[in-house]
C-alpha positions in Angstrom: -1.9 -9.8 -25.9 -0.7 -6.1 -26.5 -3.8 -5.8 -28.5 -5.8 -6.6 -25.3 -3.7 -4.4 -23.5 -4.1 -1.0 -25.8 -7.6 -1.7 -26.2 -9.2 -3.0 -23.5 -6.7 -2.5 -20.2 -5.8 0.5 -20.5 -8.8 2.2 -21.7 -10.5 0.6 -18.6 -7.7 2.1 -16.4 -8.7 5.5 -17.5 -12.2 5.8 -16.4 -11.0 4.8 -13.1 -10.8 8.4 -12.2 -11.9 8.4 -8.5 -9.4 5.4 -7.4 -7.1 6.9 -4.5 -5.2 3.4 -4.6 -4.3 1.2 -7.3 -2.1 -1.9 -7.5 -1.6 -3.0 -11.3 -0.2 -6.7 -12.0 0.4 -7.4 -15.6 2.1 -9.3 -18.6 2.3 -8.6 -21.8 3.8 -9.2 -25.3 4.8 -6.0 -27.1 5.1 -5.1 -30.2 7.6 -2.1 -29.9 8.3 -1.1 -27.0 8.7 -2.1 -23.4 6.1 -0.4 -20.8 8.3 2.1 -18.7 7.6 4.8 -16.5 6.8 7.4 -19.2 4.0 5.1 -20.5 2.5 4.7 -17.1 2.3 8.2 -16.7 1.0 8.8 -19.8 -1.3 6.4 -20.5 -2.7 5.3 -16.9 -1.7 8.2 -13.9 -2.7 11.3 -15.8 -6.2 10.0 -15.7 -6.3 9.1 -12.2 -6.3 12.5 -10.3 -7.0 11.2 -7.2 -4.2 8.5 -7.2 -2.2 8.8 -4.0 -0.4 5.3 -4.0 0.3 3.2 -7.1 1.8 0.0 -7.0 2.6 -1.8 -9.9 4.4 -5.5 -11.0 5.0 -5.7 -14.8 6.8 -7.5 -17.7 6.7 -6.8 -21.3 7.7 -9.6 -23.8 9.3 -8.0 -26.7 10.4 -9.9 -29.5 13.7 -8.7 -31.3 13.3 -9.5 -34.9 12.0 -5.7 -36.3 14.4 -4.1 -33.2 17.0 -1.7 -34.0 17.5 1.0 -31.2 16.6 -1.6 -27.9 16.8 0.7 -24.4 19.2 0.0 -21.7 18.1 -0.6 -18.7 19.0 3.1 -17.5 16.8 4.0 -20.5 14.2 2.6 -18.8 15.0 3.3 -15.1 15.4 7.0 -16.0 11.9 7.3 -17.1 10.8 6.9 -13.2 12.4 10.0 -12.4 9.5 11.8 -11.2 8.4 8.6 -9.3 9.4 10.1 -5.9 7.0 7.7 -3.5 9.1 4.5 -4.1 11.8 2.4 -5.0 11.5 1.2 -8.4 13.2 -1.7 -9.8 13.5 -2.5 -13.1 15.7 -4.8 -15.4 15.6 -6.4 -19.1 16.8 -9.7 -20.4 17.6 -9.8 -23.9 17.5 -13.7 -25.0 20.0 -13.6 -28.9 19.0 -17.4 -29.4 15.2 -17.1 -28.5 15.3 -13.5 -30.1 13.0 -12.3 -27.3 13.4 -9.9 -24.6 11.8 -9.5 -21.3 11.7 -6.3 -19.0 10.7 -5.9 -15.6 9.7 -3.0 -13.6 8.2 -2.9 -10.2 7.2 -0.8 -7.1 9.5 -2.8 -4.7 7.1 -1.8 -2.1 4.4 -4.3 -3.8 3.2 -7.5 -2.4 3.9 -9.6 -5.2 2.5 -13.1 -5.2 3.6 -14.0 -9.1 7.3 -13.3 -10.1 7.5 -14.0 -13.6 10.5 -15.3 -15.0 13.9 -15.1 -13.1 16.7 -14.7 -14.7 20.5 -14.1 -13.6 19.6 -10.2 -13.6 17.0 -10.8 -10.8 18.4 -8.0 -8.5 17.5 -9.3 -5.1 15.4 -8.7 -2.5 12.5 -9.7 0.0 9.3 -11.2 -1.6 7.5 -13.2 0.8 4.3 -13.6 -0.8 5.8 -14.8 -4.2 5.3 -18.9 -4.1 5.4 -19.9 -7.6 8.6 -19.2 -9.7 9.6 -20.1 -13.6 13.7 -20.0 -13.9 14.6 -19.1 -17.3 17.9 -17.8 -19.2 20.8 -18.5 -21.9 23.3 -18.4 -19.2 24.1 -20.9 -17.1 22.6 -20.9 -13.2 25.1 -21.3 -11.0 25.0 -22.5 -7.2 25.3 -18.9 -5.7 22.5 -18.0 -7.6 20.1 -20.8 -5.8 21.4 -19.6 -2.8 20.5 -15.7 -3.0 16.6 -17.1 -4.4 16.2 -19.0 -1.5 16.8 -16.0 0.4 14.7 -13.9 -1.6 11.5 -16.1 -1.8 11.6 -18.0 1.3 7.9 -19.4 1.3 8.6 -20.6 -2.6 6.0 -23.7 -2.9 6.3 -24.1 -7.1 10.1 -23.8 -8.6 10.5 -24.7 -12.4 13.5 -24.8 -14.5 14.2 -24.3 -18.1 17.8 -23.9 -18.5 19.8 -26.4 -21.4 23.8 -24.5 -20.4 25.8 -26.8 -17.8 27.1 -24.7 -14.9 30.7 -23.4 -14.9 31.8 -22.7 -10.8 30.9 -26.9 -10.5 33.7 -27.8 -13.1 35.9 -25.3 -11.2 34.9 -26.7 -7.9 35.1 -30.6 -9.3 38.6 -29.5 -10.8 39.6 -28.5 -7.6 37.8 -31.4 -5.7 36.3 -29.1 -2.8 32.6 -30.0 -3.2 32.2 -29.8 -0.3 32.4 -25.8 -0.2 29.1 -25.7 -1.5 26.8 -23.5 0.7 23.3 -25.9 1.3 20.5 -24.4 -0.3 17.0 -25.1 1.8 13.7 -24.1 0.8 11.6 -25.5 3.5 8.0 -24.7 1.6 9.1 -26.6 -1.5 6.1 -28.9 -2.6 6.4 -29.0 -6.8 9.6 -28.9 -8.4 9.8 -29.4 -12.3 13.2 -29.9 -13.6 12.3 -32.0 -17.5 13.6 -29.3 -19.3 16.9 -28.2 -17.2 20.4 -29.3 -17.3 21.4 -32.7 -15.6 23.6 -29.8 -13.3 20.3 -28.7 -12.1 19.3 -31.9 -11.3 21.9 -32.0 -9.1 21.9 -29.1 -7.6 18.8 -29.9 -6.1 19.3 -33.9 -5.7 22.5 -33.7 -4.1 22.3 -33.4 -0.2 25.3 -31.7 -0.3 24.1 -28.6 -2.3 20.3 -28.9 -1.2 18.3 -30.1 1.3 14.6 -30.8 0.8 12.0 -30.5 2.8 10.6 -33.9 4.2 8.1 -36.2 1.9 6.0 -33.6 0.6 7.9 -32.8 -2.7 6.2 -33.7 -5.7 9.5 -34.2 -8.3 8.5 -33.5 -12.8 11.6 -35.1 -14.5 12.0 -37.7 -17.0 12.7 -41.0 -16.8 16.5 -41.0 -18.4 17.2 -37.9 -16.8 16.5 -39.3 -13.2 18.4 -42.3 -14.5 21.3 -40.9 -15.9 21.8 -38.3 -12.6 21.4 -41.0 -9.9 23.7 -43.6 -11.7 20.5 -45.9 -12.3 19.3 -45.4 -8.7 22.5 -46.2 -6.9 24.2 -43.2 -6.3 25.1 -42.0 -2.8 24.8 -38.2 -2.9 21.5 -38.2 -4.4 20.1 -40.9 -2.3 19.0 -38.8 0.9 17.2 -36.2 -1.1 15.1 -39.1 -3.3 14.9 -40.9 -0.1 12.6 -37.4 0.7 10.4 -37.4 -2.1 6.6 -38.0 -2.1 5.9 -38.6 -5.4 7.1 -38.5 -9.1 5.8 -37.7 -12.5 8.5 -39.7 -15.2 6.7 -38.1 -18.6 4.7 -41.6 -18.5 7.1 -43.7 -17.2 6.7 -45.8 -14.1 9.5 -46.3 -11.8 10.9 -50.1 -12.0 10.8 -52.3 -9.2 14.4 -52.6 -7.9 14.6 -48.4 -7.6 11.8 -48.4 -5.3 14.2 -48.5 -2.4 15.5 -45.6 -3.5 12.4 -43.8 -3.2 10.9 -45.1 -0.3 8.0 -42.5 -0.1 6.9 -42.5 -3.8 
């Protein structure tokens, strides 16, 4: 991928000399280095004379096994110092188990329609043109978290999680037996949610009526069959009934749903 990058991207980009306007959406595995300001400027404005407004989404995939000296991210925030036209944002992700790192920088002023993965370091904001997100980290995701996504991507139509850590606030809140304090999560666009490789936590965050509240038989629900099982109680339990009750339809990794659960999942 960086090959493709260096030597067919970015050589592209620079015979685009007459472009006034350019929005630049990219990601890409590296093998040294993140992309960062300098390297815009370097390898793709200086050729663009013309250029009066650049916007730009990208992440670099850097994997940490040859890494020494990695850059924080005010290493890489400082080299947008001479950005003056925008607010940039930009964050990294370093993954020990995966030995991977991931680092984001973006004109905040972009219409994004692709996030890619979101970790606990997503900073905020609006982005309501983004409809398809992949949830990834080492640390768990906790409910506050859900809640400050749903306000960041309110027209969200895809969610996937990939997330193996439980969550810590909902011992704390179970310990204290106020589960009822949860905030309710609602993301009213929601049509495809895959949760096969996420913690039977996030399966509850977003089965339990109490934490989340689905949209009305149009959510298509990837899960496996023991997981589904295991979180419902063998299709009887009570605070994951109303949001099943909502689902359209299921994919079980090639499992079919036995007869006595259909009740539980009256629009499947």
């Amino acid at each position: 991928m960086i090959d493709v990058y260096n030597e067919l991207v970015v050589p592209h980009l620079q015979r685009m000399s007459n472009l006034e306007k350019f929005s630049l959406n990219l990601a890409i595995c590296s093998k040294n280095t993140f992309v960062d300001g300098n390297e815009l400027k370097q390898k793709i404005i200086n050729y663009m004379p013309q250029l009066k407004r650049f916007e730009f989404y990208i992440c670099s995939h850097l994997y940490l096994s040859n890494q020494i000296n990695l850059p924080s991210k005010e290493d890489i925030q400082h080299t947008f110092r001479d950005f003056k036209d925008d607010q940039i944002i930009s964050y990294i992700d370093y993954f020990q188990k995966e030995q991977y790192s991931l680092c984001h920088i973006y004109s905040y002023s972009f219409k994004l329609k692709y996030y890619y993965t979101i970790t606990n370091n997503f900073p905020g904001g609006l982005f309501k043109y983004v409809h398809e997100l992949l949830f990834y980290d080492e640390r768990p995701f906790e409910h506050e978290f859900f809640l400050q996504i749903a306000q960041s991507f309110p027209f969200i139509k895809n969610l996937s999680i990939k997330n193996s850590k439980p969550q810590n606030n909902k011992l704390c809140k179970e310990s204290k037996n106020d589960n009822q304090d949860f905030s309710i999560i609602k993301f009213p666009h929601l049509i495809n949610l895959t949760l096969n490789l996420a913690h039977d936590d996030y399966i509850e965050e977003f089965l339990f009526d109490t934490r989340t509240c689905l949209p009305n038989n149009i959510v298509h629900l990837n899960i496996f069959y023991h997981q589904l099982k295991r979180v419902t109680h063998h299709f009887t339990r009570d605070t994951t009934r109303i949001n099943c009750a909502k689902l359209n339809s299921l994919c079980l990794g090639g499992r079919r749903l036995p007869k006595y659960a259909k009740d539980y999942f009256p629009h499947v």
